[in-house]
C-alpha positions in Angstrom: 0.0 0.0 0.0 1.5 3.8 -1.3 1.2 6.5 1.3 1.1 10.0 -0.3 4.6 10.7 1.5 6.2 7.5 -0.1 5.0 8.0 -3.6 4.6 5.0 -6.1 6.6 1.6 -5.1 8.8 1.2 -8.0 8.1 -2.0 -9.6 11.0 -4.1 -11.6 11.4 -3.3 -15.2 14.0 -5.2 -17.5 15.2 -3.3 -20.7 16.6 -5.2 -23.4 18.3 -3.7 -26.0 18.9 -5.3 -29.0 22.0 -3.8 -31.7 21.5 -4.8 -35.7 24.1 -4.0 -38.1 27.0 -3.1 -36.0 30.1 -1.3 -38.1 33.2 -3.5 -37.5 36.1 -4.1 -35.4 38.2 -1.4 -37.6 36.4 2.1 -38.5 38.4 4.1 -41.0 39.0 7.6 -40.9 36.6 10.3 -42.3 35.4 13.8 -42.1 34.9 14.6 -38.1 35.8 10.6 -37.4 39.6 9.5 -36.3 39.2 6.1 -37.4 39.9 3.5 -34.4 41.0 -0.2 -34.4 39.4 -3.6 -32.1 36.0 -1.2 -31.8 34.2 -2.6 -29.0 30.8 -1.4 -27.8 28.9 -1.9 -24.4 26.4 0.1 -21.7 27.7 2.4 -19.2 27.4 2.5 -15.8 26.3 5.2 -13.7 29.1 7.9 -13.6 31.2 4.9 -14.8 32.6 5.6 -18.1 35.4 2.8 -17.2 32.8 0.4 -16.0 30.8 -1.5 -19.1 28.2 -3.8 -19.3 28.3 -6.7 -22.2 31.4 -5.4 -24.5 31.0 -6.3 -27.7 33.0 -6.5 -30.7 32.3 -4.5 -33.3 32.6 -7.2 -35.7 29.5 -9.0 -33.8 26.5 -10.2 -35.7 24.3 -8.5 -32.9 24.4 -7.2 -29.6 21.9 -7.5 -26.6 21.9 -6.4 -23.1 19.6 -6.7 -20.6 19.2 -4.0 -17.5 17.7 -4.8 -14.9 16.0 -1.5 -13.3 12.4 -0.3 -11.6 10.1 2.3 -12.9 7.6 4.3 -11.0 4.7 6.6 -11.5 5.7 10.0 -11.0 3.8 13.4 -11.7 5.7 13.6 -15.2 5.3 10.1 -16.3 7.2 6.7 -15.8 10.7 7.4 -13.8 13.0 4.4 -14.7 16.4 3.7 -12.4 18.3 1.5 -12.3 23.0 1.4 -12.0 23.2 1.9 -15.9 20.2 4.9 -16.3 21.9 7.6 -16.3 20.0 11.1 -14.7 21.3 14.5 -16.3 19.0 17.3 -17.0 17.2 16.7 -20.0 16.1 13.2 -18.5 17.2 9.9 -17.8 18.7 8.2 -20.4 21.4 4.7 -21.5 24.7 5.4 -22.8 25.7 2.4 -25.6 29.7 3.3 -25.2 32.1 2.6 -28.2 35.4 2.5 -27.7 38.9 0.8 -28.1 40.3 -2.3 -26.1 43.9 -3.2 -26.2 46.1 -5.4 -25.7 45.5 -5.4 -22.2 41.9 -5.7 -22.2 41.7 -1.7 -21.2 38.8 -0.4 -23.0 39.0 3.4 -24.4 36.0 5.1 -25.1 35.9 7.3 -28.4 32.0 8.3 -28.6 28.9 7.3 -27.2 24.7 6.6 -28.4 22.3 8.1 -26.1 18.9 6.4 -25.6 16.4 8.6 -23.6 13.6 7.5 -22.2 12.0 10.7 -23.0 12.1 9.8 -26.5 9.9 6.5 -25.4 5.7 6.8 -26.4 4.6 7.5 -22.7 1.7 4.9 -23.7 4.2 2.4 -24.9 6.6 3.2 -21.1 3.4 2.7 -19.0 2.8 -0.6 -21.1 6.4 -1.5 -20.2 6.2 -0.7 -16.7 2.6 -3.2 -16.3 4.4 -5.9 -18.3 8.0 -5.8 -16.7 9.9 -5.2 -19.9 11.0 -2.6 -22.0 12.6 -3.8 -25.6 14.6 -0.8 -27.9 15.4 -1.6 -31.5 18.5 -0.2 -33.0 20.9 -0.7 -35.7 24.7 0.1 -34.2 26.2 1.8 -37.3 24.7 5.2 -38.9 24.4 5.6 -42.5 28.6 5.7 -43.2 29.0 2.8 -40.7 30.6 4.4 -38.8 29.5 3.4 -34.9 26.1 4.8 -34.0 26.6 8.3 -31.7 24.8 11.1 -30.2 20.9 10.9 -29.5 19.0 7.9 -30.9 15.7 8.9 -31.9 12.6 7.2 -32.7 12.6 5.9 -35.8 15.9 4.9 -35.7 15.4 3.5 -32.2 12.0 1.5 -31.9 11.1 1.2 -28.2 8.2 -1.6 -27.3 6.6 -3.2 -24.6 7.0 -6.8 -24.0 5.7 -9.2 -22.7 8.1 -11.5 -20.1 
């Protein structure tokens, strides 16, 4: 049972996102683009840029990771938390981190993908928070093929619920 001072109970919510087309292990140079070598891609952590979730090659036939988190009912909408949403003004949001790793294993970041969850259908995020799961759609590479970067925005990025 809520009380008005505690608000909603969060309930859990697992996103899965799932990475098509992904642009290799080695990204030439090009016009605002370094080119970089053993690309790897995976989600960030919470003010964690060292600390990744799933690293995947570039070279990969897909990607998928699962994050477990909760979401609530707040006055604005669905809040969703969870140690790889990040919270910045603008709104909560997943960083997909592409980087280098080296010989070493020591992963470099180079650029990042930003899904928002303000960019989610509020119809489709409460259907998400009643089922449990959240599913985004998103090819890896943008139309050089170079790795995906900056906001990802719906259509590029199709956000459904699913059911478990």
């Amino acid at each position: 049972m809520e009380t008005p001072a505690e608000g909603p109970r969060p309930v859990p919510l697992q996103i899965h996102i799932e990475g098509s087309r992904l642009p290799g292990r080695s990204c030439p140079p090009g016009p605002g683009f370094a080119g970089y070598e053993n690309v790897h891609v995976g989600v960030q952590r919470r003010d964690s840029p060292g600390e990744l979730l799933g690293l995947h090659p570039g070279d990969a036939a897909g990607a998928r990771w699962t994050l477990d988190c909760t979401a609530a009912a707040e006055a604005d909408g669905v809040a969703v938390r969870g140690p790889y949403v990040q919270n910045r003004l603008g709104g909560r949001f997943v960083y997909l981190s592409w980087g280098t790793v080296d010989g070493d294993g020591l992963f470099s970041m180079f650029r990042r993908a930003k899904l928002m969850f303000t960019d989610i259908d509020a119809a489709v995020l409460e259907a998400a928070a009643s089922s449990g799961h959240l599913t985004a759609r998103l090819p890896l590479s943008d139309a050089e093929g170079r790795p995906r970067c900056a906001r990802v925005r719906p259509p590029v990025v199709q956000w459904s619920a699913t059911a478990p």
